[in-house]
C-alpha positions as CSV (number, residue, x, y, z in Angstrom):
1,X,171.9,124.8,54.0
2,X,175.0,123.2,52.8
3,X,175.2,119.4,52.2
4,X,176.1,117.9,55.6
5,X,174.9,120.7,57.6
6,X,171.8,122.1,59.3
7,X,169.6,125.1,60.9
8,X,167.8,126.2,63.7
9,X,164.2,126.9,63.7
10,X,162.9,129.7,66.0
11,X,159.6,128.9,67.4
12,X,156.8,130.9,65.5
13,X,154.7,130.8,68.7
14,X,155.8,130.7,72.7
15,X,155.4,127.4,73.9
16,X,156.6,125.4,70.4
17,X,160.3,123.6,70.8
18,X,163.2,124.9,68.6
19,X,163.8,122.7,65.3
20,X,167.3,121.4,64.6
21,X,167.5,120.3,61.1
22,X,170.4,118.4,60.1
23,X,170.8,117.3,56.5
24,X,173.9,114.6,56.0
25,X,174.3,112.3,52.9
26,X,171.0,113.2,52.4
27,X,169.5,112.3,55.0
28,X,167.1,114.8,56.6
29,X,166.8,114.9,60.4
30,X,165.0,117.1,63.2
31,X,164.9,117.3,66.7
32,X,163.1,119.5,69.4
33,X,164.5,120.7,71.7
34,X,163.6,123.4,74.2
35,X,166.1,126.2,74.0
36,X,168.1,128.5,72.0
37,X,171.1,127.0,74.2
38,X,170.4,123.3,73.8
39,X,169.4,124.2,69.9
40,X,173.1,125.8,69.3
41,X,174.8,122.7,71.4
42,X,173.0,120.0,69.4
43,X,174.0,121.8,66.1
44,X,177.1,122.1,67.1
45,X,177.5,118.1,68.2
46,X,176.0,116.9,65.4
47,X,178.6,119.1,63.0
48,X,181.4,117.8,65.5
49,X,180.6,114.1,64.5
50,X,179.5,114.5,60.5
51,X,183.6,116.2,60.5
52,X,184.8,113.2,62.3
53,X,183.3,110.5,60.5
54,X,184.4,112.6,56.9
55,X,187.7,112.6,58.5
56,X,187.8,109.1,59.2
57,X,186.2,107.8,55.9
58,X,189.0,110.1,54.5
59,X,191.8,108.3,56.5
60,X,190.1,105.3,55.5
61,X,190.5,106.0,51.9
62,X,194.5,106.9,52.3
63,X,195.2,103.6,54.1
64,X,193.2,101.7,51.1
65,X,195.5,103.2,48.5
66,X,198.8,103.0,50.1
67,X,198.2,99.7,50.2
68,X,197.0,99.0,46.5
């Protein structure tokens, strides 16, 4: 995994939830959840957000020097 990212987990046996696994500013994080489906949309939310807060810490960062 890359920092600020995550995996999925198939299920080694039927009947066991699908792990996401989210790592971001090293924090670890992981969530069942019942399908492939719902596995691939939560990844794919969480990534969406850890983007938009980089983005906005990055924003944050320009304003702070254009104004030092």
């Amino acid at each position: 995994m890359n920092e600020d990212d995550g995996a999925i987990y198939v299920p080694p046996k039927d009947g066991l939830p699908y792990l996401v696994v989210t790592v971001s500013d090293g924090d670890v994080s992981a969530q069942p959840v019942n399908t492939r489906a719902e596995a691939r949309a939560l990844l794919s939310r969480v990534r969406l957000q850890q983007v938009r807060a980089r983005e906005r810490s990055r924003e944050s960062l320009e304003r702070t020097i254009k104004q030092a």
